[in-house]
N, C-alpha and C positions, 0 to 999 in steps of 0.2 A: 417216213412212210406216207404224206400227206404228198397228194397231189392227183389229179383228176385220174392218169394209168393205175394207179396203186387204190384211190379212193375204195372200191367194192372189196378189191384181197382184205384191205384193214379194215372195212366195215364186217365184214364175215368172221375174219378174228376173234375182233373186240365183241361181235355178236356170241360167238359162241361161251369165250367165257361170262359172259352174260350171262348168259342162260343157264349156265354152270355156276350161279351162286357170285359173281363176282360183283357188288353192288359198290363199290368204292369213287368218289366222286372224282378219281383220278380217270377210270377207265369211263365212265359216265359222259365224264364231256368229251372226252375224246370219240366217245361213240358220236354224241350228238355231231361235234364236230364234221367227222365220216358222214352220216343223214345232208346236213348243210351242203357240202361239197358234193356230192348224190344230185339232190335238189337241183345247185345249182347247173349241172352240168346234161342236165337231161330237158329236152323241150316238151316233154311229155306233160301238162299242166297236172291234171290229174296227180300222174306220180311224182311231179313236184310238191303237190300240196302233201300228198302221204308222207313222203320221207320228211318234210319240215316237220308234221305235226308228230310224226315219232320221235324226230330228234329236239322238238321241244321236251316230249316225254323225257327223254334220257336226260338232258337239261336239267330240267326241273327237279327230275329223282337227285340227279350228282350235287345242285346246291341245297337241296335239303336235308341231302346226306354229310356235306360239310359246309356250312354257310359261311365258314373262314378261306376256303379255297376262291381264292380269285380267279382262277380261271372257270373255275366251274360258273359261278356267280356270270363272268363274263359272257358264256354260251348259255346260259339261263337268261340273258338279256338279249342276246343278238336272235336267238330261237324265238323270242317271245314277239320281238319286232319282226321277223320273215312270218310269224304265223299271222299278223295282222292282215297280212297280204292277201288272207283267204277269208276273212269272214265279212260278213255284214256289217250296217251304219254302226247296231248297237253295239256286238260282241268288240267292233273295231275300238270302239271307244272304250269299255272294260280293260281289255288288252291290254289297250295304247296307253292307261293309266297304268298297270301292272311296271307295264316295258321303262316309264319314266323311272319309277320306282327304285327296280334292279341296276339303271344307270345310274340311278343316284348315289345307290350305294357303292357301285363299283366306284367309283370315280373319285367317293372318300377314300377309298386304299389305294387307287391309284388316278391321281387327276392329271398324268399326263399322257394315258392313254390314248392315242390320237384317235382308235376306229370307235371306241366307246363316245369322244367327244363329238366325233360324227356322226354320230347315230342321233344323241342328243339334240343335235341340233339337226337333224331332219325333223327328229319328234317334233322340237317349238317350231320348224317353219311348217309341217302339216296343220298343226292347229293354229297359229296363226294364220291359215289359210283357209280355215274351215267356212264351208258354204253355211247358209241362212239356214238349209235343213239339217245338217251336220249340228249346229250349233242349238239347234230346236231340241237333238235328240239329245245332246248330251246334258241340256240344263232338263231334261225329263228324268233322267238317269238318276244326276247328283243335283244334291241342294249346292257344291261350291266345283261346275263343270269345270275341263282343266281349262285353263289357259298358257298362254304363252307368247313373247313377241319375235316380232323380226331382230330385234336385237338380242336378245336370247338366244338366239339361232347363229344369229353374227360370230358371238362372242364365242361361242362352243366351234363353228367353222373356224376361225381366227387360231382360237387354242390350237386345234387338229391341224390348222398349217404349219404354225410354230414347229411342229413335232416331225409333219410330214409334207414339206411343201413342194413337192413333184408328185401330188397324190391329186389325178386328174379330176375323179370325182368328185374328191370335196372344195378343189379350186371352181368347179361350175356353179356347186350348191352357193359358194360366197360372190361370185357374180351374179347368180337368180337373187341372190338379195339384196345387193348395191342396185339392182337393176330394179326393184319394189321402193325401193328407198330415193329411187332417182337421183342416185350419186353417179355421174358418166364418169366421173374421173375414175373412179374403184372397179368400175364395171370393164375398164378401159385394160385399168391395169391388170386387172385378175384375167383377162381373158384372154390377153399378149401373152399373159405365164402360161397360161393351159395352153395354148396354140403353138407355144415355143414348142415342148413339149410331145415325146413320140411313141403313138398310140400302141398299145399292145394286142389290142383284140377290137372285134366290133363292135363290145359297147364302149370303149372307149374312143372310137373312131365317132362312132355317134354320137358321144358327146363332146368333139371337134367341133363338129359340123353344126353341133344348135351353141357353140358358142362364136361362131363365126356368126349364125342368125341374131343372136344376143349384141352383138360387134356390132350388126349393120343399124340397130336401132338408136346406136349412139353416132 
């Protein structure tokens, strides 16, 4: 049922037994799932941020309602990271601990998830990249602010190739960070794979194209 024409028929669906009493963490992520794909598929900002932060709601209802279902677990975590996309320095950094959290635990039941390792490892190259005020706010926040490095970030890209490696995304995330690390040779080779490589849509065409700019610096 999953796919951008069908997204709203099965978000209406799963809405209405909803609303008919059906709280089960099976139908839960599935719903948040439908909000995600919504989100994503509309340029409305606004009613982007709405449907993420409902389908975090449904998210978070379905892993609280079974905190052994991994997939619920898994869209309690991928909802948690889209909603960071709308808040402020602080709420960002709360979140973005939350979102580490729920990866972490995914990833005990299953560490070969590639989009979960993904995700992971955007979290360590964000705060590994966090500005001077970024970094102001989070050590105000907590006595032990997160951290994270560019090799933490590596190592979780790396894994996600292992699993997926014609996955255009996360081949640019492991050249922005051979390219931090001033490795040309890694930069070279991960950027030859994505460029090999044939785009599906325009954001993956655009990330052709800023890895061809990535290319020309070596």
């Amino acid at each position: 049922m999953y796919g951008t024409e069908n997204a709203r028929k099965g978000y209406a669906v799963l809405k209405k037994r909803y609303d008919g009493g059906d709280k089960s963490s099976e139908l839960l992520w599935r719903l948040a799932k439908f909000c995600h794909e919504l989100a994503t598929c509309t340029s409305d900002k606004e009613a982007r941020k709405d449907l993420t932060f409902e389908g975090r709601r449904y998210a978070m209802e379905g892993y609280h309602a079974n905190e052994n279902d991994f997939d619920a677990l898994k869209w309690a975590a991928i909802m948690t990271g889209a909603a960071t996309d709308f808040l402020p320095t602080k709420e960002k950094i709360e979140e973005g601990t939350k979102f580490k959290e729920l990866l972490d635990k995914a990833l005990t039941m299953d560490g070969k998830e590639f989009s979960l390792l993904y995700m992971r490892g955007r979290y360590s190259y964000a705060v590994a990249n966090l500005s001077w005020f970024e970094r102001r706010a989070a050590a105000m926040l907590y006595s032990t602010p997160p951290t994270a490095t560019l090799e933490e970030a590596l190592d979780d890209f790396l894994a996600a190739y292992e699993q997926a490696p014609n996955w255009i995304e996360n081949l640019l995330c492991i050249a922005r960070v051979y390219l931090a690390k001033n490795d040309k040779a890694n930069v070279k080779l991960y950027c030859n794979k994505l460029l090999a490589l044939t785009p599906t849509d325009d954001e993956d065409r655009d990330r052709l194209q800023e890895a061809k700019g990535i290319l020309a610096q070596c």
